[in-house]
C-alpha positions as CSV (number, residue, x, y, z in Angstrom):
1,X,8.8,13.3,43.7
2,X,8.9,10.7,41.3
3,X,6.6,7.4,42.0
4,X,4.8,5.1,39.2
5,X,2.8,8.2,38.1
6,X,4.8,10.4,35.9
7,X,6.7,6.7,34.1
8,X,3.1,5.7,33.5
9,X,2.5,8.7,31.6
10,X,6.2,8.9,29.8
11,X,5.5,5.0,28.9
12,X,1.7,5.8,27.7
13,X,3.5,9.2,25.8
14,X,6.1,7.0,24.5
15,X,3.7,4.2,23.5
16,X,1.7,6.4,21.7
17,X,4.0,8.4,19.9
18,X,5.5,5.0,18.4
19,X,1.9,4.0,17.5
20,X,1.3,7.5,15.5
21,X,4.7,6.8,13.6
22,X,4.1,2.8,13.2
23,X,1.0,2.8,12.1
24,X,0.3,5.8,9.4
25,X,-2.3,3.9,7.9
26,X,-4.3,6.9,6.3
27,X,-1.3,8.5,5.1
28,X,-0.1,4.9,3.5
29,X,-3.7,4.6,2.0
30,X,-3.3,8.2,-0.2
31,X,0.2,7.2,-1.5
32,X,-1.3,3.9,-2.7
33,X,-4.1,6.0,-4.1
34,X,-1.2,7.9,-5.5
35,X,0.4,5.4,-7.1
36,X,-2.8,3.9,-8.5
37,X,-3.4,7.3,-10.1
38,X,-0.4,7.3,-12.1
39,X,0.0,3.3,-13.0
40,X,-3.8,3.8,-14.3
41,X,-2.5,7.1,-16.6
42,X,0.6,4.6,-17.6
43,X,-1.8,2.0,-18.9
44,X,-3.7,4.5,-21.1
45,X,-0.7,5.9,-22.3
46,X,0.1,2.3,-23.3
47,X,-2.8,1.7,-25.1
48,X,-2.8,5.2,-26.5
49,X,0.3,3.9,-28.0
50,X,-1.3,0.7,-29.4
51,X,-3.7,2.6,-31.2
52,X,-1.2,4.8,-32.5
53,X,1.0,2.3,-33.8
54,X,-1.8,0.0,-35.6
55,X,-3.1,3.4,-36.9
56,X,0.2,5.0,-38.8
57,X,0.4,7.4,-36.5
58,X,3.4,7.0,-35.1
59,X,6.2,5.2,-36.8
60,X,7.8,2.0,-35.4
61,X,11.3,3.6,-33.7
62,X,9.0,6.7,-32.7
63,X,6.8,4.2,-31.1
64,X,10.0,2.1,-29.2
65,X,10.6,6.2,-27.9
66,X,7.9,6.4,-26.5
67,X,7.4,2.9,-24.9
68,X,11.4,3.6,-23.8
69,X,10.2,6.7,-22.0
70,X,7.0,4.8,-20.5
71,X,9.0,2.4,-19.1
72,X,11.1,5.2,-17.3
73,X,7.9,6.8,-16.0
74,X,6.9,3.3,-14.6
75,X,10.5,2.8,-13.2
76,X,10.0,6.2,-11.3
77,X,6.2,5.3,-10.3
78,X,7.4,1.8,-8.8
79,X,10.1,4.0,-7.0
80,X,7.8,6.0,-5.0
81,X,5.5,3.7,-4.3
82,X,4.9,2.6,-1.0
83,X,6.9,-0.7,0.0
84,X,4.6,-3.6,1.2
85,X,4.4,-6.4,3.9
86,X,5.0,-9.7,4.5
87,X,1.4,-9.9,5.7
88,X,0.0,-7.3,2.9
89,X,1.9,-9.7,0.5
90,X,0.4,-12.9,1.6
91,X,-3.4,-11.5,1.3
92,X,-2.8,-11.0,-1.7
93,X,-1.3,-13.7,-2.9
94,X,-4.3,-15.3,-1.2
95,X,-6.5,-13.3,-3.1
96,X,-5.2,-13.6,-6.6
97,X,-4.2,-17.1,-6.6
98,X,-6.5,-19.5,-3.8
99,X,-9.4,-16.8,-4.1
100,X,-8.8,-16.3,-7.9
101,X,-10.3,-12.5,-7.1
102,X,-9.8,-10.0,-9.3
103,X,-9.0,-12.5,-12.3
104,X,-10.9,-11.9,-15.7
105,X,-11.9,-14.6,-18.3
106,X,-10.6,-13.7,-22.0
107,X,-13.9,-12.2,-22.8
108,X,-13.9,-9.5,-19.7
109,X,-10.4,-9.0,-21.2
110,X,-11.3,-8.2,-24.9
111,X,-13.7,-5.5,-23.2
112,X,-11.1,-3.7,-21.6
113,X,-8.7,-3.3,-24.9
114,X,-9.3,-1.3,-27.6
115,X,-11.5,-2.7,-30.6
116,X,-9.0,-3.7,-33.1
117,X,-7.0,-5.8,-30.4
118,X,-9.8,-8.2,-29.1
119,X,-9.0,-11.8,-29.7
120,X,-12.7,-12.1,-30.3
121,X,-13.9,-9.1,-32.2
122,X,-16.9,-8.5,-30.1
123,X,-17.9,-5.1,-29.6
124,X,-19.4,-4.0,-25.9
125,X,-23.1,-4.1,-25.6
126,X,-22.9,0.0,-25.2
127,X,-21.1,0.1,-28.5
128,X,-23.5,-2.1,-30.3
129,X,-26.7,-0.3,-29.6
């Protein structure tokens, strides 16, 4: 009744059931996207805040409310987000530090932050046209 057959197929079920559950890489790929999503939304809130402060706009305590309440958002982001591993870890590290990828010189840095907190004053080339 029994024979190698049907525990080949329960082992191949089995197997493959394990696979589907161990390795949900698309569904790990949105929540990173997820997560990107709303750490990109922090920073801009950040640097909304920036602005806001140099400007007058916001007064110095309502300004430590605000960054009190980013930080909370963060907290919660960093909460959901997907937990890394070892291996993950170690690419990365590779990446950043032997690799030096995705590093910027002080000069790609000024062009990412608002005008008024460059260390060099330069404006971008689509701002000086």
């Amino acid at each position: 009744m029994g024979g190698p057959r049907p525990s080949f197929i329960a082992l191949s079920v089995t197997a493959m059931n394990l696979g589907s559950k161990t390795f949900s890489h698309g569904e790990d790929t949105q929540k990173h996207r997820g997560i990107a999503a709303k750490l990109w939304n922090l920073r801009e809130s950040y640097l909304s805040l920036i602005v806001d402060i140099q400007a007058g706009a916001l007064a110095l305590n309502e300004g430590r409310e605000v960054r009190d309440r980013l930080q909370q958002q963060a907290l919660e982001v960093y909460g959901d987000a997907p937990r890394t591993t070892p291996k993950a870890y170690a690419a990365a590290q590779l990446a950043l530090k032997d690799k030096e990828d995705l590093t910027f010189s002080p000069r790609e840095i000024d062009q990412l932050l608002p005008v008024d907190l460059r260390k060099t004053g330069e404006r971008p080339a689509r701002e000086i046209e």
